[in-house]
LOKOLRO-241741 format. One record per residue (C-alpha): residue in one letter; residue number from 1; y, x, z. Coordinates in pm, 1 decimal, decimal comma, always signed. Example, Ala and Ser with C-alpha at 12.3 -4.5 7.8 and 13.67 -1.06 7.14 Angstrom:
BEGIN
<node><aa>A</aa><i>1</i><Y>-450,0</Y><X>+1230,0</X><Z>+780,0</Z></node>
<node><aa>S</aa><i>2</i><Y>-106,0</Y><X>+1367,0</X><Z>+714,0</Z></node>
end
This chain:
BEGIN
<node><aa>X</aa><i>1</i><Y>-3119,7</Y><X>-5964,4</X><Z>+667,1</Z></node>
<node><aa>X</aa><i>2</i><Y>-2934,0</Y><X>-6222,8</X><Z>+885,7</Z></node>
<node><aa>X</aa><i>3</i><Y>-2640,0</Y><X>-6191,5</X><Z>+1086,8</Z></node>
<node><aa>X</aa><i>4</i><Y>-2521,3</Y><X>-6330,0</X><Z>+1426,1</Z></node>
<node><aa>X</aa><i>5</i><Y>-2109,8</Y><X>-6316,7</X><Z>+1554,3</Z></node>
<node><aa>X</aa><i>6</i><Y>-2083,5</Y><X>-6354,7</X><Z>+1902,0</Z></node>
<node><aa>X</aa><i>7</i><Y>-1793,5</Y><X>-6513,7</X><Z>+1980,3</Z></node>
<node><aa>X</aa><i>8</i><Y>-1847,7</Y><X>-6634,0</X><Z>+2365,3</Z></node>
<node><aa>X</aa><i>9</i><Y>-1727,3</Y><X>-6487,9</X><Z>+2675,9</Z></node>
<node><aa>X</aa><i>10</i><Y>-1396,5</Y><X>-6595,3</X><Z>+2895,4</Z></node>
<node><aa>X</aa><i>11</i><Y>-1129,4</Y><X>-6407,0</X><Z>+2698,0</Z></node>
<node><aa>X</aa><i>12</i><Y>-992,7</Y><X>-6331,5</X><Z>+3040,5</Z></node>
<node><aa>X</aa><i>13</i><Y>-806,1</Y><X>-6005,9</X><Z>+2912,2</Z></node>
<node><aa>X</aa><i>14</i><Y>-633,0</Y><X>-6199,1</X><Z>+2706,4</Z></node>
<node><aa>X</aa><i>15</i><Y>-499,7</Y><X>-6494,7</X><Z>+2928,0</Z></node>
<node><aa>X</aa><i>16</i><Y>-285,5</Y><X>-6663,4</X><Z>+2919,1</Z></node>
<node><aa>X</aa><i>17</i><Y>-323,3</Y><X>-6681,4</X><Z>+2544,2</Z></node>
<node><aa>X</aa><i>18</i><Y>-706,2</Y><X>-6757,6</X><Z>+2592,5</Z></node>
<node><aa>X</aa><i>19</i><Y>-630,6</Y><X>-7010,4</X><Z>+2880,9</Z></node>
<node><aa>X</aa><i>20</i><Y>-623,9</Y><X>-7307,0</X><Z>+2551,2</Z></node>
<node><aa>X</aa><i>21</i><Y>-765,5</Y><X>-7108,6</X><Z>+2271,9</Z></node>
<node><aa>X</aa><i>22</i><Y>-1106,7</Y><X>-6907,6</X><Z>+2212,9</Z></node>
<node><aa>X</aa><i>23</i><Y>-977,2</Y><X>-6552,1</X><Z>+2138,9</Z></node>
<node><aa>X</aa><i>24</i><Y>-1174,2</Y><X>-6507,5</X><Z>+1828,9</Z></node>
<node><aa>X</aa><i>25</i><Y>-950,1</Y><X>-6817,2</X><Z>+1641,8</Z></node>
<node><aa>X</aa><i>26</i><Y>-597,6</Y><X>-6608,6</X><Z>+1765,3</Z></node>
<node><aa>X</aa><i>27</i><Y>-463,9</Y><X>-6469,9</X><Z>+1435,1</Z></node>
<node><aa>X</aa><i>28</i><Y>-499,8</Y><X>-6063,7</X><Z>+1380,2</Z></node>
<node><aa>X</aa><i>29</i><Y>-237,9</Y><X>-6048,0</X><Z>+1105,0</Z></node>
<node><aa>X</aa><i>30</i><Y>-287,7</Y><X>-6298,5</X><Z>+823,0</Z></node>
<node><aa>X</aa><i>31</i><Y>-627,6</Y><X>-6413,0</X><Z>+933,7</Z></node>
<node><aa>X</aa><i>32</i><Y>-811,5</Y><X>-6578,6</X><Z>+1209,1</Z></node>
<node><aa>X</aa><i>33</i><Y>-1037,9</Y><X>-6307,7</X><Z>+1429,5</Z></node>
<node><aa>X</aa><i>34</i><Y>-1321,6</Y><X>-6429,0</X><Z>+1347,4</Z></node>
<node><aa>X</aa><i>35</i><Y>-1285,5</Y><X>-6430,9</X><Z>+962,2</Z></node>
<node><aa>X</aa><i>36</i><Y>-1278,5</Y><X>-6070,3</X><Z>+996,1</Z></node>
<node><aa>X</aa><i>37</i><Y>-1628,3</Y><X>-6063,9</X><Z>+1114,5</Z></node>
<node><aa>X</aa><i>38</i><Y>-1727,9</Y><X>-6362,8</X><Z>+888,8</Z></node>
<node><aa>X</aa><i>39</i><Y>-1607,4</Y><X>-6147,6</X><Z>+580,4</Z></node>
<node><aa>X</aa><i>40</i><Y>-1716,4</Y><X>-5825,9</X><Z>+672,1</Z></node>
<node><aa>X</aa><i>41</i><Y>-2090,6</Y><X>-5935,2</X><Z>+693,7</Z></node>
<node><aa>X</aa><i>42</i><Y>-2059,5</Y><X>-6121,0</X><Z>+389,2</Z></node>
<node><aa>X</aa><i>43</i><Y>-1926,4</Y><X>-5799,6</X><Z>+163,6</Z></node>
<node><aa>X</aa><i>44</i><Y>-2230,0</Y><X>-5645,1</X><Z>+342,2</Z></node>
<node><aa>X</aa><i>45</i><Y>-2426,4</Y><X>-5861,1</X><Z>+182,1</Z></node>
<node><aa>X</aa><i>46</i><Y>-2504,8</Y><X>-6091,4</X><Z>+462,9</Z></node>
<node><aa>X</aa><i>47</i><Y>-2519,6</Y><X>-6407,7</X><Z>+383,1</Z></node>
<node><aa>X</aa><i>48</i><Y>-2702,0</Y><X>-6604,6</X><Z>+637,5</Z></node>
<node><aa>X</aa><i>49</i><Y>-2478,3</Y><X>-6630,7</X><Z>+958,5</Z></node>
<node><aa>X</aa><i>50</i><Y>-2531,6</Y><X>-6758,6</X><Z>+1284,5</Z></node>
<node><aa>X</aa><i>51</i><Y>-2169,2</Y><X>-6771,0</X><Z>+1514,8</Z></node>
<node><aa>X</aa><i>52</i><Y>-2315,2</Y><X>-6798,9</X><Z>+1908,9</Z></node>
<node><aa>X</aa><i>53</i><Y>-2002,4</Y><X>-6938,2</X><Z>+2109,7</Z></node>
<node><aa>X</aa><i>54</i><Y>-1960,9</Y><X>-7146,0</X><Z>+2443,7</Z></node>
<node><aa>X</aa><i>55</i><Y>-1930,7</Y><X>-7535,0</X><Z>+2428,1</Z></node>
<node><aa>X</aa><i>56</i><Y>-1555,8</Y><X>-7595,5</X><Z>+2487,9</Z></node>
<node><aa>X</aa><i>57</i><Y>-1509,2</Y><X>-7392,4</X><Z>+2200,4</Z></node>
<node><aa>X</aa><i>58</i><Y>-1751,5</Y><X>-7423,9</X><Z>+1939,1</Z></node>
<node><aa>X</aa><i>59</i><Y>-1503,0</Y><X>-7719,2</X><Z>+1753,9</Z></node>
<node><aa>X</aa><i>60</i><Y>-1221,0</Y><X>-7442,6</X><Z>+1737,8</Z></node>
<node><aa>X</aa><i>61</i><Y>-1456,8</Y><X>-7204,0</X><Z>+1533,0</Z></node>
<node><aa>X</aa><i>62</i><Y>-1598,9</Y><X>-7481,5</X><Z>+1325,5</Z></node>
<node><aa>X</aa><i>63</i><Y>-1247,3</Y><X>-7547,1</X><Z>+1232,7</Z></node>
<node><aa>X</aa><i>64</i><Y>-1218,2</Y><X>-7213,1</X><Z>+1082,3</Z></node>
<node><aa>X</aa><i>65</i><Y>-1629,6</Y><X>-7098,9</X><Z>+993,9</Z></node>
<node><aa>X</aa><i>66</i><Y>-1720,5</Y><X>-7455,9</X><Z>+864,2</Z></node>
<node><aa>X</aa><i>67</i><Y>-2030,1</Y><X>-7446,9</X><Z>+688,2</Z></node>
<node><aa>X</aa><i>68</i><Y>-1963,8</Y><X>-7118,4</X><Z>+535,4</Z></node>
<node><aa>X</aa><i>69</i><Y>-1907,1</Y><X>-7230,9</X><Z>+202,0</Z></node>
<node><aa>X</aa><i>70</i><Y>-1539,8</Y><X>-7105,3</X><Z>+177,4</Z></node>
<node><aa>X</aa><i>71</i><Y>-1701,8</Y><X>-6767,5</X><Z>+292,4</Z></node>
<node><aa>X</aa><i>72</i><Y>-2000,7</Y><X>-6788,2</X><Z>-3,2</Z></node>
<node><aa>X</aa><i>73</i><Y>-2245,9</Y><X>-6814,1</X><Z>+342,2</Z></node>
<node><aa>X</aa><i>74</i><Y>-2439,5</Y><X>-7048,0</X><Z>+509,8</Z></node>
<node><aa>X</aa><i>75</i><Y>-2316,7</Y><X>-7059,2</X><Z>+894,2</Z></node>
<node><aa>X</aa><i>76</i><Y>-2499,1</Y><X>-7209,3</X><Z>+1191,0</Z></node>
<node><aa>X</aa><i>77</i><Y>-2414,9</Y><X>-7253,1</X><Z>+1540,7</Z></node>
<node><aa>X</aa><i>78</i><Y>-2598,6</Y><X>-7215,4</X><Z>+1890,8</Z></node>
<node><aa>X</aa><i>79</i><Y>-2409,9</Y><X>-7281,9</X><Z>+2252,1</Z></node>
<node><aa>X</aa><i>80</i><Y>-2411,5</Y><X>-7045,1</X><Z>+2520,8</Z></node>
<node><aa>X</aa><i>81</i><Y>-2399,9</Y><X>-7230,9</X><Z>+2803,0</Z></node>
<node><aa>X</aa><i>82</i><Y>-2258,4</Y><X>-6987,7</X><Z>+3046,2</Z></node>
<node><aa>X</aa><i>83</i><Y>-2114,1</Y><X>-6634,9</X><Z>+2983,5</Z></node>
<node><aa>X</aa><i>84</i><Y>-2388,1</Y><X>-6424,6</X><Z>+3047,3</Z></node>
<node><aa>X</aa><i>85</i><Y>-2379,1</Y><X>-6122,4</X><Z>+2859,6</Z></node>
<node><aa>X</aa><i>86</i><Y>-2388,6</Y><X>-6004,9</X><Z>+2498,6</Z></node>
<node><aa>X</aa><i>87</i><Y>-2792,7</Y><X>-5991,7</X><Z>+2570,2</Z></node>
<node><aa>X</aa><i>88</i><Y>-2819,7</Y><X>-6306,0</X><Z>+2707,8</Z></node>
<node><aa>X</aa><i>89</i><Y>-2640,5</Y><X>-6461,0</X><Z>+2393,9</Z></node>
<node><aa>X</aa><i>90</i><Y>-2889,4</Y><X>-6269,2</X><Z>+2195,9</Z></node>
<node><aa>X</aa><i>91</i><Y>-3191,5</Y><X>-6466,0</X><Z>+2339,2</Z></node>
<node><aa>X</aa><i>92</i><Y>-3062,7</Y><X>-6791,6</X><Z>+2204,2</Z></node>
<node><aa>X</aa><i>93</i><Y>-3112,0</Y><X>-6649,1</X><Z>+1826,0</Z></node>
<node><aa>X</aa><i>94</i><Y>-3492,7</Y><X>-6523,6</X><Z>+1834,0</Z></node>
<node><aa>X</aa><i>95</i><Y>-3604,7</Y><X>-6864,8</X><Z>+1637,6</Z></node>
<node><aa>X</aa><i>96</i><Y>-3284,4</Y><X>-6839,5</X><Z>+1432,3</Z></node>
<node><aa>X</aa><i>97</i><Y>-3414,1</Y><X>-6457,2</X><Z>+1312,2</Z></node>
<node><aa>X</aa><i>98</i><Y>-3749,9</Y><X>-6497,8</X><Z>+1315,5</Z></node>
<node><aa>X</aa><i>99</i><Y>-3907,2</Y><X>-6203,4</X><Z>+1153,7</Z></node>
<node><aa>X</aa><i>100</i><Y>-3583,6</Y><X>-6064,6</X><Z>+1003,1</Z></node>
<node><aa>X</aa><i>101</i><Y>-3416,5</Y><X>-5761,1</X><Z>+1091,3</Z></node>
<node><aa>X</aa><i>102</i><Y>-3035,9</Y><X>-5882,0</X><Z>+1177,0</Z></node>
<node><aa>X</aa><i>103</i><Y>-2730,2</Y><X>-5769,0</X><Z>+1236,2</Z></node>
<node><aa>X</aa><i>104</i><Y>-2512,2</Y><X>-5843,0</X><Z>+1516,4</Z></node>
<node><aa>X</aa><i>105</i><Y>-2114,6</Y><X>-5802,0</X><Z>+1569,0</Z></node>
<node><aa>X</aa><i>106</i><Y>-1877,4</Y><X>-5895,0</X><Z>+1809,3</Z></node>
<node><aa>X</aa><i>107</i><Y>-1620,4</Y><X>-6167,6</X><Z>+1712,8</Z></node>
<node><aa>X</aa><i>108</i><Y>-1315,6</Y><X>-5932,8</X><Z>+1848,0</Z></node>
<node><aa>X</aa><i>109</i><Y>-1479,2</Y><X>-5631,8</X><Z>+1662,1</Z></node>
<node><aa>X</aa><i>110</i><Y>-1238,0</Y><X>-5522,2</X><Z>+1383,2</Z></node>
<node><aa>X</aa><i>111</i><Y>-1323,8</Y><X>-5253,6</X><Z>+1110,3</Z></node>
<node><aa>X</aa><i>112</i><Y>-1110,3</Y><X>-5141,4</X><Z>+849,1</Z></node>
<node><aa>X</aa><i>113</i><Y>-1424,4</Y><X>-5051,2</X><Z>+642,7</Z></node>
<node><aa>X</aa><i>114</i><Y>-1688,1</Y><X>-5256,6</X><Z>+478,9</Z></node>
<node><aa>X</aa><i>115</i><Y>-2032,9</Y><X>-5230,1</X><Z>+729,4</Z></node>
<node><aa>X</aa><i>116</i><Y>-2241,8</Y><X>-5222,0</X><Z>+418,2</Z></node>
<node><aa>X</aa><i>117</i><Y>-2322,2</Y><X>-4858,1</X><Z>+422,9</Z></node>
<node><aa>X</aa><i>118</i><Y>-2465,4</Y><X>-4849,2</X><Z>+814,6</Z></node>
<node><aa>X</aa><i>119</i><Y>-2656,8</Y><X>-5193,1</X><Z>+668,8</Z></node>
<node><aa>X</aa><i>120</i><Y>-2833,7</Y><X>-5006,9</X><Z>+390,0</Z></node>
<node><aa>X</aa><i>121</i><Y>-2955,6</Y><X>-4705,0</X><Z>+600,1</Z></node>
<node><aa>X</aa><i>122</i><Y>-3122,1</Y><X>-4959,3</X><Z>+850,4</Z></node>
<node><aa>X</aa><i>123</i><Y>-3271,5</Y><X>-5143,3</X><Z>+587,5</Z></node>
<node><aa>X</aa><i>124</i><Y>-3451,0</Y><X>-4773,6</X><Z>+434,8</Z></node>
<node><aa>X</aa><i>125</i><Y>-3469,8</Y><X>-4643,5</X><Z>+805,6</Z></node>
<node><aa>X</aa><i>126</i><Y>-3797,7</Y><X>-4423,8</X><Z>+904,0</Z></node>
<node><aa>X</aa><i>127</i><Y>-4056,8</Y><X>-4545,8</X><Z>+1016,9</Z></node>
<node><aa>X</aa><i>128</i><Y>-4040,5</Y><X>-4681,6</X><Z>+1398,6</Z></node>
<node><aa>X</aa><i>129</i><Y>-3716,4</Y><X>-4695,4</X><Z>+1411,5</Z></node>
<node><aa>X</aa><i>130</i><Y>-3640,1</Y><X>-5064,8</X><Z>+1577,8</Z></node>
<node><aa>X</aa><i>131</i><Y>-3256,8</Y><X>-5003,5</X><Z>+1652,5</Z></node>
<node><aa>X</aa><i>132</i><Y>-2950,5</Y><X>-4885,2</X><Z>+1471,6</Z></node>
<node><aa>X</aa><i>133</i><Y>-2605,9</Y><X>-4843,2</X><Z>+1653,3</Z></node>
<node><aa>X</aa><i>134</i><Y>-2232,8</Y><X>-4785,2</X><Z>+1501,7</Z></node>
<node><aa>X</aa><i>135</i><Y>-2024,2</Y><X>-4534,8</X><Z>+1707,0</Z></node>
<node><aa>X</aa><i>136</i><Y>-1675,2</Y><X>-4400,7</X><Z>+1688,5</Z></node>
<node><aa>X</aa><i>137</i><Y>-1384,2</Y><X>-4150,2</X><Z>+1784,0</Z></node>
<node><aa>X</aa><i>138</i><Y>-1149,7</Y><X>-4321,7</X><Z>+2010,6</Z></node>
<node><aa>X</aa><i>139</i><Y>-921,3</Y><X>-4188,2</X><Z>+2230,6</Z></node>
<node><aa>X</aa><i>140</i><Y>-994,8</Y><X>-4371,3</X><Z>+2570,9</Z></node>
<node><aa>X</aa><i>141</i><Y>-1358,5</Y><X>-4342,2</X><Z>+2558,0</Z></node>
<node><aa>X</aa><i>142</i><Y>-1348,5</Y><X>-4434,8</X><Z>+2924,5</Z></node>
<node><aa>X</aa><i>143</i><Y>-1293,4</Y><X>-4803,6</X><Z>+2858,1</Z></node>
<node><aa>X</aa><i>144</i><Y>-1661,3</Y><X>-4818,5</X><Z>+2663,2</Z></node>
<node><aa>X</aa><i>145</i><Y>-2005,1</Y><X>-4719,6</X><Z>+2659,0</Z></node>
<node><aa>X</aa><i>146</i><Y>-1987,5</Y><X>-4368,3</X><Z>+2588,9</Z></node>
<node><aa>X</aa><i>147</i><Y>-2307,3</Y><X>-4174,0</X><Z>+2395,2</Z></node>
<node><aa>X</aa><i>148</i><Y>-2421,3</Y><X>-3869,4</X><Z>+2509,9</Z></node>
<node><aa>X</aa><i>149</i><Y>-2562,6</Y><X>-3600,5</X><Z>+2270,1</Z></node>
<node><aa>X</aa><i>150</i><Y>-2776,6</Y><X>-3326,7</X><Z>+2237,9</Z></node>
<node><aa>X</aa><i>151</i><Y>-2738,1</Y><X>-3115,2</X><Z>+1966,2</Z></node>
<node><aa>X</aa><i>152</i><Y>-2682,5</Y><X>-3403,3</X><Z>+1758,6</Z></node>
<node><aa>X</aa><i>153</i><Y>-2984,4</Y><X>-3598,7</X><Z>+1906,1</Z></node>
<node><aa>X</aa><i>154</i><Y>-2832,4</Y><X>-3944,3</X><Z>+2108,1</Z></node>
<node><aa>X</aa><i>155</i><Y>-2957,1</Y><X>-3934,2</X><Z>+2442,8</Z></node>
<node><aa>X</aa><i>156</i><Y>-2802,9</Y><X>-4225,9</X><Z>+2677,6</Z></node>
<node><aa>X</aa><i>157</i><Y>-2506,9</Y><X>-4477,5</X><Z>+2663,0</Z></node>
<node><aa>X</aa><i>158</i><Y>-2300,6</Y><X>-4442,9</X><Z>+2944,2</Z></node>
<node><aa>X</aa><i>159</i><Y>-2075,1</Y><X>-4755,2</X><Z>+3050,9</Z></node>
<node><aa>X</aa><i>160</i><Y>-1692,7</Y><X>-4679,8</X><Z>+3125,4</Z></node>
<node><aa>X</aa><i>161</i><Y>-1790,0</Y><X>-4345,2</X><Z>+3289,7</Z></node>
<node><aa>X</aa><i>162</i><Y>-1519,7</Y><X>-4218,7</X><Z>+3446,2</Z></node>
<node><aa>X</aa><i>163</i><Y>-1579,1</Y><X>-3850,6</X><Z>+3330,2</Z></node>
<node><aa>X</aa><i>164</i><Y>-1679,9</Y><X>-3942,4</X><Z>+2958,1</Z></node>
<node><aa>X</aa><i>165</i><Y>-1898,5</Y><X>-3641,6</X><Z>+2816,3</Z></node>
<node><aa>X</aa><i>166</i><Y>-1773,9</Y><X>-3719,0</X><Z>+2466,0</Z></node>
<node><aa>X</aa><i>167</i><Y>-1539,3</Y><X>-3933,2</X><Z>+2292,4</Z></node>
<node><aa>X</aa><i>168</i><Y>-1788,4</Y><X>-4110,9</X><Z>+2041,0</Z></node>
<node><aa>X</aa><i>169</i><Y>-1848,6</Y><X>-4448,2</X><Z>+2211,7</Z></node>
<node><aa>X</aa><i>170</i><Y>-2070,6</Y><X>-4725,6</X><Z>+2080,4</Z></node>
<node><aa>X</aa><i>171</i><Y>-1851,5</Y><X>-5012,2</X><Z>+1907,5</Z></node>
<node><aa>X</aa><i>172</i><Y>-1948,7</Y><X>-5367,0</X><Z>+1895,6</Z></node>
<node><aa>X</aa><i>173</i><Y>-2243,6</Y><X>-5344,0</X><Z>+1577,7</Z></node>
<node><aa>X</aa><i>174</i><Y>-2577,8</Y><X>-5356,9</X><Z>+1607,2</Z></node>
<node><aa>X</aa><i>175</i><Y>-2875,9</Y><X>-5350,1</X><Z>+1404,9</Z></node>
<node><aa>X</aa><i>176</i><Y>-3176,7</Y><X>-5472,4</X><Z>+1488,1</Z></node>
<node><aa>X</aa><i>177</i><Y>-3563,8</Y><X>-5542,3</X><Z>+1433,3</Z></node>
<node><aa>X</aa><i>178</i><Y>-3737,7</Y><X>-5868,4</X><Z>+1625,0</Z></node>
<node><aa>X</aa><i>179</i><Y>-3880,7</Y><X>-5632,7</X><Z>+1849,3</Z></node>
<node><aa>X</aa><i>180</i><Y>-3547,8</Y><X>-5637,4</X><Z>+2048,3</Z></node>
<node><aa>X</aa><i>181</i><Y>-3647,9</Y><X>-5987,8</X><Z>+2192,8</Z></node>
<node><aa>X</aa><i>182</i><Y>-3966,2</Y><X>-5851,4</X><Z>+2316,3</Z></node>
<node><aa>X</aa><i>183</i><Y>-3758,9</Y><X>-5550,8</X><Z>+2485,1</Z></node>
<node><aa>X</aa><i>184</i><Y>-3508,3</Y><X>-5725,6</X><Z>+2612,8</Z></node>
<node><aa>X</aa><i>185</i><Y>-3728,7</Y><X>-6053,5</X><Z>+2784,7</Z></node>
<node><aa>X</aa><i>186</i><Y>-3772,4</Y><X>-5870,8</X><Z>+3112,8</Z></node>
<node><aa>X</aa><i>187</i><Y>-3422,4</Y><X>-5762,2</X><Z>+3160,2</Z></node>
<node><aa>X</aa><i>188</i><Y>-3236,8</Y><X>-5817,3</X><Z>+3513,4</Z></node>
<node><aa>X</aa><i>189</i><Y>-2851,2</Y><X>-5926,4</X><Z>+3517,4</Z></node>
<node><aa>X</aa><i>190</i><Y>-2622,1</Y><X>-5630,4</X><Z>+3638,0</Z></node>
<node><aa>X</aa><i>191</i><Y>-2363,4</Y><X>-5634,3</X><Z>+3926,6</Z></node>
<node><aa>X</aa><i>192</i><Y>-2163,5</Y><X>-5815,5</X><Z>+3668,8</Z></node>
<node><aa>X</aa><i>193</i><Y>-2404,1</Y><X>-6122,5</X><Z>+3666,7</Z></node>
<node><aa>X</aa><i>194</i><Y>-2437,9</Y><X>-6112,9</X><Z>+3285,0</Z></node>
<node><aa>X</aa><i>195</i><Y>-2752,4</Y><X>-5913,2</X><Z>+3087,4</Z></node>
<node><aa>X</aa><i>196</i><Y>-2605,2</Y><X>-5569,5</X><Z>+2962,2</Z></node>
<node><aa>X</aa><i>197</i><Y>-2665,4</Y><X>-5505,0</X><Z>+2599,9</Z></node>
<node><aa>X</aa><i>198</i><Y>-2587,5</Y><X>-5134,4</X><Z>+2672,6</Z></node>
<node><aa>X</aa><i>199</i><Y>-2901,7</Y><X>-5158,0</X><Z>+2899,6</Z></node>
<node><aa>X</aa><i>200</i><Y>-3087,8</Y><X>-5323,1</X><Z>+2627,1</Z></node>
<node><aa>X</aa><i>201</i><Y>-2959,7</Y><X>-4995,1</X><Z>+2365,2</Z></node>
<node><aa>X</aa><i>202</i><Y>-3086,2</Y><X>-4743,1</X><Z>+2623,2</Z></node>
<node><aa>X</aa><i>203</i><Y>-3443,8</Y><X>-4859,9</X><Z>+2631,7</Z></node>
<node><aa>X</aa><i>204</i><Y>-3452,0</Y><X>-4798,8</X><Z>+2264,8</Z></node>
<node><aa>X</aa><i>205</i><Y>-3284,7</Y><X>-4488,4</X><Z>+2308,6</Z></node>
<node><aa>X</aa><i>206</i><Y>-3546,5</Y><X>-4414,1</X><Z>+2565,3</Z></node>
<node><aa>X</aa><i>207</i><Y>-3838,7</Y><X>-4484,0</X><Z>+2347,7</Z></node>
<node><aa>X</aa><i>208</i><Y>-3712,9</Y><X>-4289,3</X><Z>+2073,9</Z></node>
<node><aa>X</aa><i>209</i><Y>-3676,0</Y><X>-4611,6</X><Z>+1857,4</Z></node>
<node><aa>X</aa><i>210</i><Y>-3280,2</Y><X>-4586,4</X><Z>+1813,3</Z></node>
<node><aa>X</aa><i>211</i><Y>-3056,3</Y><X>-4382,4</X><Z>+1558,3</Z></node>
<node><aa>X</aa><i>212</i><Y>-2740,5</Y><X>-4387,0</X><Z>+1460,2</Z></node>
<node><aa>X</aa><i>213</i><Y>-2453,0</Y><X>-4368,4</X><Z>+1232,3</Z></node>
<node><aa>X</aa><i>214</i><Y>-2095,3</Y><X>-4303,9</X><Z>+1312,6</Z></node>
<node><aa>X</aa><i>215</i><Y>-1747,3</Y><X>-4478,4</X><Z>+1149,9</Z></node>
<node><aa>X</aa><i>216</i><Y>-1542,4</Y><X>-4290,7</X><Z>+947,5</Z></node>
<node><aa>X</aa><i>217</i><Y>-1257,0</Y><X>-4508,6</X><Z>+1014,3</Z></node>
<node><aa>X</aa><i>218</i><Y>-1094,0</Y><X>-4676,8</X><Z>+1237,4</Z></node>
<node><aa>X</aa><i>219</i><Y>-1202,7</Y><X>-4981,1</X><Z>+1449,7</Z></node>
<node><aa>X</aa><i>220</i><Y>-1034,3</Y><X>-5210,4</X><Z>+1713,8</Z></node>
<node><aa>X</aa><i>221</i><Y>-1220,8</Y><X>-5373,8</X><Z>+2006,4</Z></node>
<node><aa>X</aa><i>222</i><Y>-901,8</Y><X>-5650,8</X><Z>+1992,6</Z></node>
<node><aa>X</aa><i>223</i><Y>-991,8</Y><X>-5817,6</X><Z>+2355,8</Z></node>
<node><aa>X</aa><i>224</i><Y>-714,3</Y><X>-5665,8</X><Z>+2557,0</Z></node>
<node><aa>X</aa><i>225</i><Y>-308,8</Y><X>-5725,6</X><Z>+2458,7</Z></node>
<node><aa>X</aa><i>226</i><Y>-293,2</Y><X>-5326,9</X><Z>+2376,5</Z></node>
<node><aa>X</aa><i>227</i><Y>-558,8</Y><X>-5351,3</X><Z>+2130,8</Z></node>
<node><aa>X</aa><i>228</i><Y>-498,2</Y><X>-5688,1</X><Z>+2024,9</Z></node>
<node><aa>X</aa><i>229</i><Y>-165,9</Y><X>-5563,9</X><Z>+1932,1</Z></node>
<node><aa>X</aa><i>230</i><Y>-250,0</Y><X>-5246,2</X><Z>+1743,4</Z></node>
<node><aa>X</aa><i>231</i><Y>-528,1</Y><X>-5419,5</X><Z>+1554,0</Z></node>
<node><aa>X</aa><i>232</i><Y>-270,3</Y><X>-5671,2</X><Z>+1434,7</Z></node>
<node><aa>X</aa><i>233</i><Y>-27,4</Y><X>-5436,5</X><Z>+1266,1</Z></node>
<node><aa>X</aa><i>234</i><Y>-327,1</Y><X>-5243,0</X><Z>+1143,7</Z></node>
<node><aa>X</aa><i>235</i><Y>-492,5</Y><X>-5537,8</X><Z>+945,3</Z></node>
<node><aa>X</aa><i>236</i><Y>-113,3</Y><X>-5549,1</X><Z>+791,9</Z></node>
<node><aa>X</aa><i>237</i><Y>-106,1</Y><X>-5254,7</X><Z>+685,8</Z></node>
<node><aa>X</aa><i>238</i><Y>-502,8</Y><X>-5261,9</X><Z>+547,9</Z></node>
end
């Protein structure tokens, strides 16, 4: 299995602090974001990495990633020209996976446990199942895509509802088969101008192609000062 870190995007919560740097190369206690993400997919067992970032800042994560060899991984790079979307950045990798299942996390995504375990059950998944997605407990579900169940059975994602029908929303890990690139080649850009991979999710939810497994512990979406913030002292404390 490969793995891709997307570590794009504006970083506008952040400014000013983003206004010079990428966010993913800010420090989240002792470490860089990104290595983080780097490391985590590597204890998974991952060790084929491709880090998808925008052009001003590709030379800050290099600085850090490198080649991958301090990491015991091999790490590539692809530009995303403009910011559109975590599914846009996702089309620039289909001759990267080829016809690998892969895994992909968000550069500000921080987990205090090892992915490894949500890694294996993809890899001995039933049959026709093309999608695998992480969820968790938080306490402001209304700041995420939010799943909706039935009797355990995931129905829809919801994005930053303002009435969130439960508090398990989807975090930034994803696991996919190639088929994704065929589902996702026909997709229109939202109100937001970027390609929604929450829309991307649903139409595997839809076709009944989509599980999932849920965190036992806790995980930080660091892109705003408030989570930035509690994700560094966390990461002290392990």
């Amino acid at each position: 299995m490969k793995g891709v870190i997307l570590a794009g995007g504006t970083g506008s919560r952040l400014a000013p602090l983003t206004n010079i740097f990428n966010k993913h190369i800010l420090p989240i206690g002792r470490k860089p974001m990104i290595q983080y993400s780097i490391e985590n997919l590597v204890a998974s067992g991952i060790e084929d990495i491709l880090i998808i970032t925008g052009y001003p800042h590709v030379g800050q994560i290099a600085s850090i990633a490198g080649s991958g060899k301090a990491f015991n991984c091999e790490i590539s790079y692809r530009i995303q020209d403009e910011p559109n979307g975590i599914a846009g950045a996702l089309q620039l990798c289909e001759s990267y996976v080829s016809e690998n299942d892969f895994a992909v996390l968000l550069g500000d995504n921080i987990f205090k446990n090892c992915l490894r375990e949500h890694i294996e059950k993809f890899k001995n998944r039933q049959e026709g199942i093309e999608c695998q997605l992480l969820f968790s407990k938080v306490e402001d579900p209304q700041r995420f895509g939010v799943g909706t169940f039935d009797n355990g059975k995931l129905k829809e994602i919801i994005e930053k509802p303002v009435m969130p029908m439960s508090d398990l929303v989807c975090t930034g890990f994803y696991l996919y088969s190639k088929n994704v690139f065929d589902l996702s080649r026909d997709m229109k850009k939202s109100n937001r101008s970027e390609f929604e991979i929450t829309d991307v999710n649903n139409k595997f939810i839809q076709n009944e192609t989509a599980s999932y497994t849920i965190e036992k512990d806790w995980w930080i979406d660091a892109g705003t000062f408030e989570s930035y913030e509690k994700a560094f002292k966390l990461s002290l404390n392990g």
